[in-house]
N, C-alpha and C positions, 0 to 999 in steps of 0.2 A: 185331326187337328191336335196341333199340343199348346202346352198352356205355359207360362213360364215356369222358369226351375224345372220342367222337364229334359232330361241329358239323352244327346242325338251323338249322331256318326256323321261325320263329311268326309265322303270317302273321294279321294281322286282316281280316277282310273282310266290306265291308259293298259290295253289288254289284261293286267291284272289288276290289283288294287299297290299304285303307290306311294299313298297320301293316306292316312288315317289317323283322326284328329276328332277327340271329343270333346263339345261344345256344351253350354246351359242356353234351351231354348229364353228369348228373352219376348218373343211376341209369333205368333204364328197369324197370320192374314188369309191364308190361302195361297194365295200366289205369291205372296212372300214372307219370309221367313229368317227373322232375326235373332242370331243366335252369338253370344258371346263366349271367346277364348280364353281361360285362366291362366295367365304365368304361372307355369310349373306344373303344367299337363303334361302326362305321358301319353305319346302317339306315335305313328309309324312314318318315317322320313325315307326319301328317296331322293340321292346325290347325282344332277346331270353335271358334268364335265364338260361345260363349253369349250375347252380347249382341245380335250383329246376326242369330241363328240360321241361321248360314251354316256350310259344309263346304268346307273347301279340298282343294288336291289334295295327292298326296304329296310330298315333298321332302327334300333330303337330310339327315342330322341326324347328331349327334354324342351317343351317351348318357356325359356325364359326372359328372352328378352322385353314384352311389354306385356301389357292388356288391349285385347281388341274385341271391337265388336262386329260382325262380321253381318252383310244386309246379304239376301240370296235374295233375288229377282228370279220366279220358276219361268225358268224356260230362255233364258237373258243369258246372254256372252261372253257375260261379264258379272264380278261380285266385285265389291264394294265393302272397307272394311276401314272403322276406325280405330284409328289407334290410342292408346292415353299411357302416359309414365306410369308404369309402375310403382313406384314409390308414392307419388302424390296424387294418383289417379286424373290427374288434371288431361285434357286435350292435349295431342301431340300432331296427327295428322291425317289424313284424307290417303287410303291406297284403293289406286283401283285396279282389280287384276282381268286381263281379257282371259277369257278359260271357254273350257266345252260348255252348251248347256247345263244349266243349274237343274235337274232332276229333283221330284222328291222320292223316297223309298220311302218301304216300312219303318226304317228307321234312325230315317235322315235326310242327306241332301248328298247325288253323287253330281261330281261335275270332273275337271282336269286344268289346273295351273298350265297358262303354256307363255309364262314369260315376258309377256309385253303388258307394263304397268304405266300408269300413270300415278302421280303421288300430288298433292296439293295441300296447301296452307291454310290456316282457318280466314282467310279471304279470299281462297279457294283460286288462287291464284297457282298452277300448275306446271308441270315439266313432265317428261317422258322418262321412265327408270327401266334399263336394261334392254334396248331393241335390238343391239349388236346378238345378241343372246338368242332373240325370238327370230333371229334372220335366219340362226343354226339349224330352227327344231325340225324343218323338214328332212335336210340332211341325216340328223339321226334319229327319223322315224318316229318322233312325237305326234306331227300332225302332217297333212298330205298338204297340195296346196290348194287345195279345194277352201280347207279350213281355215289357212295360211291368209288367204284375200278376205275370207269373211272374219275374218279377229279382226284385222286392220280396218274394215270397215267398221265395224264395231269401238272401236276406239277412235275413231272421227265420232259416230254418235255420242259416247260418252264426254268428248270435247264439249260438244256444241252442249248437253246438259251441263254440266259444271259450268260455261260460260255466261249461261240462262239462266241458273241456279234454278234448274229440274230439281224434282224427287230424284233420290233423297238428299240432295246439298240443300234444301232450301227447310230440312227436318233439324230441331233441337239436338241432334244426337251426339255432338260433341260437348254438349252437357250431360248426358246423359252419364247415370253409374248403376254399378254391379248392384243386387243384392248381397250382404255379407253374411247372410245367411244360407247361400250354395255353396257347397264344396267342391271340390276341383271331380268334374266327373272321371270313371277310369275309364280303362281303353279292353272293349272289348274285345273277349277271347276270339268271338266268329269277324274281326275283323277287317279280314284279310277275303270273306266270302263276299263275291258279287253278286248283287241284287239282280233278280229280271228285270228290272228298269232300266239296271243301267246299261251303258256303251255294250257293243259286241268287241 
């Protein structure tokens, strides 16, 4: 179990690792696991080419565009992630990404982005972001379609909670802030090494 201000790994991985992204634990529950994003973390990015249906390799990356807080449900299809301005730390909005199971490791949370989000307003009032995109990822070997029907099914669930206002929409967390007293965690040297947990 970790405690807050403890700094984790959220590695994506699809046969290697290609997502690697250092977080400050903000609550650990067991089976799930909240952990916030600092603007201005160094992590490992991986560019898919929806046009030319190509996967690049990983590379270095700078996340600056906002502050998020990021919910992992262990074992869930899907993560859940809010966002807040930068600058004023204020609420911004509601993403929800459909991904491979959420994993814990030794020393973090491994799962796999695969594209098909949903996004929502603090009335949780929603819309679907990028599915042209998630239609590609069999084609270029992200996911089979095994996995393909159960994300989409998985995002009808995540509907019907946001429409219900489930855990966690129906959680304070858009009020929610940082402590200012964590620093932006770094980005580990073994970060590129896959855990026996995760995926094959």
């Amino acid at each position: 179990m970790w405690i807050p201000g403890d700094e984790i790994l959220i590695r994506h991985i699809r046969d290697h690792v290609r997502y690697a992204i250092p977080m400050t634990v903000v609550a650990d529950e067991g089976e799930r696991v909240v952990a916030f994003l600092h603007e201005g973390t160094r992590c490992k990015w991986t560019h898919l080419d929806f046009v030319a249906q190509t996967v690049g390799s990983p590379v270095d990356h700078v996340w600056g565009r906002t502050q998020v807080l990021h919910i992992y449900e262990i074992g869930a299809w899907h993560g859940v992630r809010v966002f807040f301005n930068p600058d004023t730390g204020t609420f911004r909005s509601w993403h929800i990404d459909m991904q491979l199971p959420n994993l814990r490791t030794y020393d973090g949370i491994v799962t796999c982005d695969c594209s098909l989000d949903i996004t929502a307003d603090a009335d949780l009032n929603w819309k679907w972001k990028d599915p042209d995109e998630f239609e590609k990822l069999p084609a270029m070997g992200w996911i089979d379609e095994v996995d393909f029907d159960r994300l989409r099914a998985e995002a009808d669930l995540v509907i019907e909670h946001l429409e219900k206002r489930r855990s966690p929409f129906d959680e304070p967390w858009p009020d929610w802030r940082p402590d200012k007293a964590w620093p932006i965690p770094p980005l580990p040297v073994d970060w590129d090494r896959v855990p026996q947990e995760a995926y094959p």
